[in-house]
Each structure stands twice: as structure tokens, then as C-alpha cells.
ChimeraX commands (.cxc) that place a marker at each C-alpha (Angstrom):
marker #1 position 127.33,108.97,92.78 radius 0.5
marker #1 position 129.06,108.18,96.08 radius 0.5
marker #1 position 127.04,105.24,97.38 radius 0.5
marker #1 position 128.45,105.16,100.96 radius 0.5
marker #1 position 128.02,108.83,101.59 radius 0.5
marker #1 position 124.36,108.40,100.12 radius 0.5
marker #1 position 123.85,105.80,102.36 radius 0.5
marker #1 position 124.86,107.50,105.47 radius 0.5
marker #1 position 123.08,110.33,104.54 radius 0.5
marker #1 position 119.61,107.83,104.20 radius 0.5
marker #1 position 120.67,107.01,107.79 radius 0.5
marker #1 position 120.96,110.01,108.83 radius 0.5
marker #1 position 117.05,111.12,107.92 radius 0.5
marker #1 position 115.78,108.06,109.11 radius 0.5
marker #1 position 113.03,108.49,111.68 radius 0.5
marker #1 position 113.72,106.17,114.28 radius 0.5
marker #1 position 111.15,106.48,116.58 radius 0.5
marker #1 position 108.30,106.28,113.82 radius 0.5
marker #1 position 110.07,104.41,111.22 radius 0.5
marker #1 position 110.21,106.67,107.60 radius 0.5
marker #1 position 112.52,109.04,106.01 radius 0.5
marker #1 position 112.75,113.07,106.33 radius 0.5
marker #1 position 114.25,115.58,104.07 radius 0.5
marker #1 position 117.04,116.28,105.97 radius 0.5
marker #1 position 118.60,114.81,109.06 radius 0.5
marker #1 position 116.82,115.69,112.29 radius 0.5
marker #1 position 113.43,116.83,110.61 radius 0.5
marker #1 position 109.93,114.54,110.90 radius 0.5
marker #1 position 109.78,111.69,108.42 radius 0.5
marker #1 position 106.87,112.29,105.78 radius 0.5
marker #1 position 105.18,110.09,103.32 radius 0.5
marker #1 position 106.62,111.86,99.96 radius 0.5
marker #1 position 110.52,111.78,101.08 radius 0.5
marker #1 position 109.69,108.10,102.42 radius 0.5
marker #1 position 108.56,106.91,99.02 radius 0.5
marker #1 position 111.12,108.55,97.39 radius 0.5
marker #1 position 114.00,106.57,99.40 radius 0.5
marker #1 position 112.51,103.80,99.17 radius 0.5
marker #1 position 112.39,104.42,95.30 radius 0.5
marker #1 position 116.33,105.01,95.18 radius 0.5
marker #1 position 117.23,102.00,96.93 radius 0.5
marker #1 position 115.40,99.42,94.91 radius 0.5
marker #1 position 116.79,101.38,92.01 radius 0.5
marker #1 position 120.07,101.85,92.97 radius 0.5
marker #1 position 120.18,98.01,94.09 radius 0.5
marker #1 position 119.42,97.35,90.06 radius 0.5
marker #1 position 121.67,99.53,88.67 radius 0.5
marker #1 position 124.37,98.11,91.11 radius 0.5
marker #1 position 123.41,94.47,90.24 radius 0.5
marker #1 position 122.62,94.07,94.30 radius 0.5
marker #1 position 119.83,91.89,95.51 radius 0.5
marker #1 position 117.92,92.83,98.25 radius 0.5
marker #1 position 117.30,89.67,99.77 radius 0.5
marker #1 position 113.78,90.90,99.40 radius 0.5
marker #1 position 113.92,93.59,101.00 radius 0.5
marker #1 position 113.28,96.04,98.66 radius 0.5
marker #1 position 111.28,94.82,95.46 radius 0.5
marker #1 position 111.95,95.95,91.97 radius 0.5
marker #1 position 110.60,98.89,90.68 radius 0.5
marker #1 position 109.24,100.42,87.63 radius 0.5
marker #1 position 110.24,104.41,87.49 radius 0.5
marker #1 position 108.56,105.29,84.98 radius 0.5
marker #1 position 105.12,104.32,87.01 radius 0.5
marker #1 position 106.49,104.48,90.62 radius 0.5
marker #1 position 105.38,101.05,91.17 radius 0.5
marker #1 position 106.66,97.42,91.77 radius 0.5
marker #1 position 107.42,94.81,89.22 radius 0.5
marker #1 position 105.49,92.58,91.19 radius 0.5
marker #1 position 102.46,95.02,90.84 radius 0.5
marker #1 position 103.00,95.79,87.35 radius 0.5
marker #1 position 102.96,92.31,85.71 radius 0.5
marker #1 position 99.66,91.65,86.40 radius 0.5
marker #1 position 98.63,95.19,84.99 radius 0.5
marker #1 position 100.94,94.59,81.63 radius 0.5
marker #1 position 98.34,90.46,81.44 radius 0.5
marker #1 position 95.22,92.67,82.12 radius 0.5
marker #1 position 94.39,91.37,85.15 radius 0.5
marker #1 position 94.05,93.35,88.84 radius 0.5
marker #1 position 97.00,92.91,90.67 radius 0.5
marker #1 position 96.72,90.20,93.61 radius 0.5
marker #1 position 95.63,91.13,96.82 radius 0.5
marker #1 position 98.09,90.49,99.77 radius 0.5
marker #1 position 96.85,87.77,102.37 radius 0.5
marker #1 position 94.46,89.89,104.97 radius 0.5
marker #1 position 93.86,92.65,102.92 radius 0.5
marker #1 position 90.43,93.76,101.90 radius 0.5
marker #1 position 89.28,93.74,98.68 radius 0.5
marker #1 position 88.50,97.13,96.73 radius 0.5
marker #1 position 85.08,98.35,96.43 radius 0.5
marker link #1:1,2 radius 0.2
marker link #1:2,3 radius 0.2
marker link #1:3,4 radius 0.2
marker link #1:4,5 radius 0.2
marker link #1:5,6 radius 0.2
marker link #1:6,7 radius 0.2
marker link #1:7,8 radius 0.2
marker link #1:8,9 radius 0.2
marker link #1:9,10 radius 0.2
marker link #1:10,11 radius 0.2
marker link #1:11,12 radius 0.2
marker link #1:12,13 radius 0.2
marker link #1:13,14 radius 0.2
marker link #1:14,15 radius 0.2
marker link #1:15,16 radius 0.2
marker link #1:16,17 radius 0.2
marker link #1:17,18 radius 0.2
marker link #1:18,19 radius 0.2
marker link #1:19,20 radius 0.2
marker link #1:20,21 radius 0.2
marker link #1:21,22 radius 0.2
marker link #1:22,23 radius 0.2
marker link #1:23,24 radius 0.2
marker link #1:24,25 radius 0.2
marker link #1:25,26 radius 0.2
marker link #1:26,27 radius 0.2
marker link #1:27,28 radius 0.2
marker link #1:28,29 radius 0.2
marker link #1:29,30 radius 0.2
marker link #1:30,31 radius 0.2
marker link #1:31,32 radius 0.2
marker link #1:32,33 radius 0.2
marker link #1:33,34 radius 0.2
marker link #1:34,35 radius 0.2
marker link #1:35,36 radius 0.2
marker link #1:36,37 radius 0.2
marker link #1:37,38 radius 0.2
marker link #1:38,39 radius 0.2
marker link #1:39,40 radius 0.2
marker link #1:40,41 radius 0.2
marker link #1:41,42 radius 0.2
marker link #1:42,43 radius 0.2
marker link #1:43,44 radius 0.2
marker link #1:44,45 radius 0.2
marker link #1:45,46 radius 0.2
marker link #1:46,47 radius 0.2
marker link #1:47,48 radius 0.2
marker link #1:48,49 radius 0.2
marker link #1:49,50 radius 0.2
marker link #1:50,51 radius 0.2
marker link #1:51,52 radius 0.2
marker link #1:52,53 radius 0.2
marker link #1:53,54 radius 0.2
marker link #1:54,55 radius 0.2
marker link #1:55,56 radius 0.2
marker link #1:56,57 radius 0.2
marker link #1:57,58 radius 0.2
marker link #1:58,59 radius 0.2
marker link #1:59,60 radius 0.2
marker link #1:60,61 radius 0.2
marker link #1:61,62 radius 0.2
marker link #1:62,63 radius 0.2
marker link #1:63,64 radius 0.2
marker link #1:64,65 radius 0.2
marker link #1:65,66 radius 0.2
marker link #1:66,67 radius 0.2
marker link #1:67,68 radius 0.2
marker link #1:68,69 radius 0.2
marker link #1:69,70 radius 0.2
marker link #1:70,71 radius 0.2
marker link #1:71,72 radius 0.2
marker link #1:72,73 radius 0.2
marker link #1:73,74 radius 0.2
marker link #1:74,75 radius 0.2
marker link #1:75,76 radius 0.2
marker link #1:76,77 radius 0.2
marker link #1:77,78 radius 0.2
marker link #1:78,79 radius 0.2
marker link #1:79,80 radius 0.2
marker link #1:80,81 radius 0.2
marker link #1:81,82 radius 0.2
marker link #1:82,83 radius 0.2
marker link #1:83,84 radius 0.2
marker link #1:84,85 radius 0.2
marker link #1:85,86 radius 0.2
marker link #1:86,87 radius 0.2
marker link #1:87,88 radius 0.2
marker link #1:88,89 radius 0.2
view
């Protein structure tokens, strides 16, 4: 994989004015190509031994969710709720 040309290409579908990602460059961002960029980096950022610096948190693939939200899953307890946030019904 060439990192820097997948990297410009991330910039490139970037949706500046509404924050997100697109398919392509110069289409609307959307919730499914976001998600899925966001995915790659935190992966590729492992696989490249990269932090971060928070940015991005770790992720597991095979669920599509964070580390962070995954631990308390794996202990059998509901993952923490972040300061502000309601609580679930």
C-alpha cells in the first residue's frame, strides 16, 4: 500500500465545509464512507506502529469498534458513558 498517496487521496474526499469523508473527491461526505476512514486510519496507525496522539483510538475490526469500548464488553460490564451523555433507556 502506498501510504502517502492514500493519504492524499483521504484529503482529497474530505468534506470541508461539514467535516466527514465522501467516496470520491468532490462528492457529499456520508456516514458509511466516514466510518470507514476513520476505520483505516486507526488501523493503519497499528499496523504502522504510529500513535495517534489520541487522535484516533484503537480499533477492533473484527467488531468495528474501539478498544476502549470493547474492554468493558470482554469484563461483562456496559461500557462507560462519556461525561454529558445520557444514559440508555
Amino acid at each position: 500500500m502506498h501510504h502517502a498517496r492514500a493519504g492524499a487521496f483521504s484529503q482529497a474526499c474530505e468534506g470541508t465545509e461539514t467535516g466527514g469523508f465522501a467516496k470520491v473527491p468532490d462528492a457529499h461526505p456520508d456516514p458509511l464512507h466516514t466510518y470507514m476512514s476513520i476505520s483505516g486510519f486507526a488501523l493503519t496507525a497499528a499496523l504502522l506502529g504510529q500513535d495517534s496522539d489520541g487522535c484516533v483510538k484503537g480499533l477492533c475490526p473484527s467488531l468495528g469498534i474501539s478498544l476502549a469500548a470493547l474492554s468493558p464488553l470482554l469484563m461483562g460490564l456496559p461500557p462507560r458513558q462519556c461525561q454529558g451523555e445520557s444514559p440508555l433507556p
